[in-house]
N, C-alpha and C positions, 0 to 999 in steps of 0.2 A: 255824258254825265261827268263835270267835274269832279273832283274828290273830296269837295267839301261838301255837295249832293250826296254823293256816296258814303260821305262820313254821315250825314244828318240822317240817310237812310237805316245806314247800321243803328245809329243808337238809337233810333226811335222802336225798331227793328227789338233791341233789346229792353227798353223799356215797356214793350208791350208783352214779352215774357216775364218783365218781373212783374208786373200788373197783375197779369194770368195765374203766373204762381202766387202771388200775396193774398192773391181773391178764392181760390182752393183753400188756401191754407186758413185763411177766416172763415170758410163752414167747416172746416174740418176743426177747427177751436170752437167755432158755435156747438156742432153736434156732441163735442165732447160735456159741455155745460148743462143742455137741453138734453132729458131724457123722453120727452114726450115728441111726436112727428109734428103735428099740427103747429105747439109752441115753435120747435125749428123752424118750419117753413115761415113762419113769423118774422123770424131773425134771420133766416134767409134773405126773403124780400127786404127786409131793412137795410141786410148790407150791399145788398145788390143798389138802393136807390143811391146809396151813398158813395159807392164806386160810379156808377152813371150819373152824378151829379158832376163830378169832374171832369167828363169825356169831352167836352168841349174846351179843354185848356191845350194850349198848342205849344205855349214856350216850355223849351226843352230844361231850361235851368227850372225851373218851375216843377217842371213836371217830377224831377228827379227830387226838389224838396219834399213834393208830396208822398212820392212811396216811401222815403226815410222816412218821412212824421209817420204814415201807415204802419209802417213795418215796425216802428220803434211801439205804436200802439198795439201792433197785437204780442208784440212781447210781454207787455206790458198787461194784457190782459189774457196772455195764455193762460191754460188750465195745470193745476202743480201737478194731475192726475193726469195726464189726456186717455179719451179710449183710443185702446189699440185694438185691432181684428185679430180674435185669437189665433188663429194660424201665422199673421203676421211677423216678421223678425220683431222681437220682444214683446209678442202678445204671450197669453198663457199659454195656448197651445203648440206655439212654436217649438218643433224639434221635441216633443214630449214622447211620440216612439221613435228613437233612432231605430235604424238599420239594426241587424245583430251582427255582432265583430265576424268576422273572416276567423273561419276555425272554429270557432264555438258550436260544440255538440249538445245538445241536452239527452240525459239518459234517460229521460222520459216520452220525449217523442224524436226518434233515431232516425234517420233518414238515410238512406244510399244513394246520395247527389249521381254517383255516377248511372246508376240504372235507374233512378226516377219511381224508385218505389219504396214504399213506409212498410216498414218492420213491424 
């Protein structure tokens, strides 16, 4: 394998990660828009035909135009809210009970950590 093989491998190599990633990130800006499942799966399948309308284009310059104009369209039409999974880092629930601090006793429910028994 020469090196310009090996170079055409890599970048297509990463082009079809950025593909993979842009097409996640497009339901996951669909789902934020669509609150109903049925309506999603709608615009699911829409964005999937529109991603599989391209899969036949081969040249590399080409190819790297189209995820820029994709990429630049779902900015473009992100959500100014997106849903987030409450547990998620920056959903609501995230981090809502931390831990209790190191040292902190409550005189209400006292415990003896060292013998494992409630007072």
């Amino acid at each position: 394998m020469s090196l310009t093989e090996a170079g055409y491998a890599a970048r297509r190599a990463a082009q079809q990660e950025r593909v993979r990633i842009l097409y996640r990130q497009c339901l996951k800006n669909a789902l934020s828009w669509v609150i109903r499942r049925p309506l999603f799966y709608e615009d699911a399948s829409r964005i999937r035909d529109e991603f599989e309308a391209y899969r036949h284009v081969d040249d590399i310059d080409t190819i790297d135009r189209m995820i820029g104009a994709a990429e630049a369209k779902l900015i473009r039409w992100s959500h100014p809210d997106p849903y987030i999974v409450p547990w998620a880092p920056k959903g609501s629930k995230f981090a809502r009970n931390p831990p209790v601090p190191e040292g902190f006793v409550d005189s209400d429910w006292n415990c003896d950590l060292d013998n494992k028994e409630v007072h």
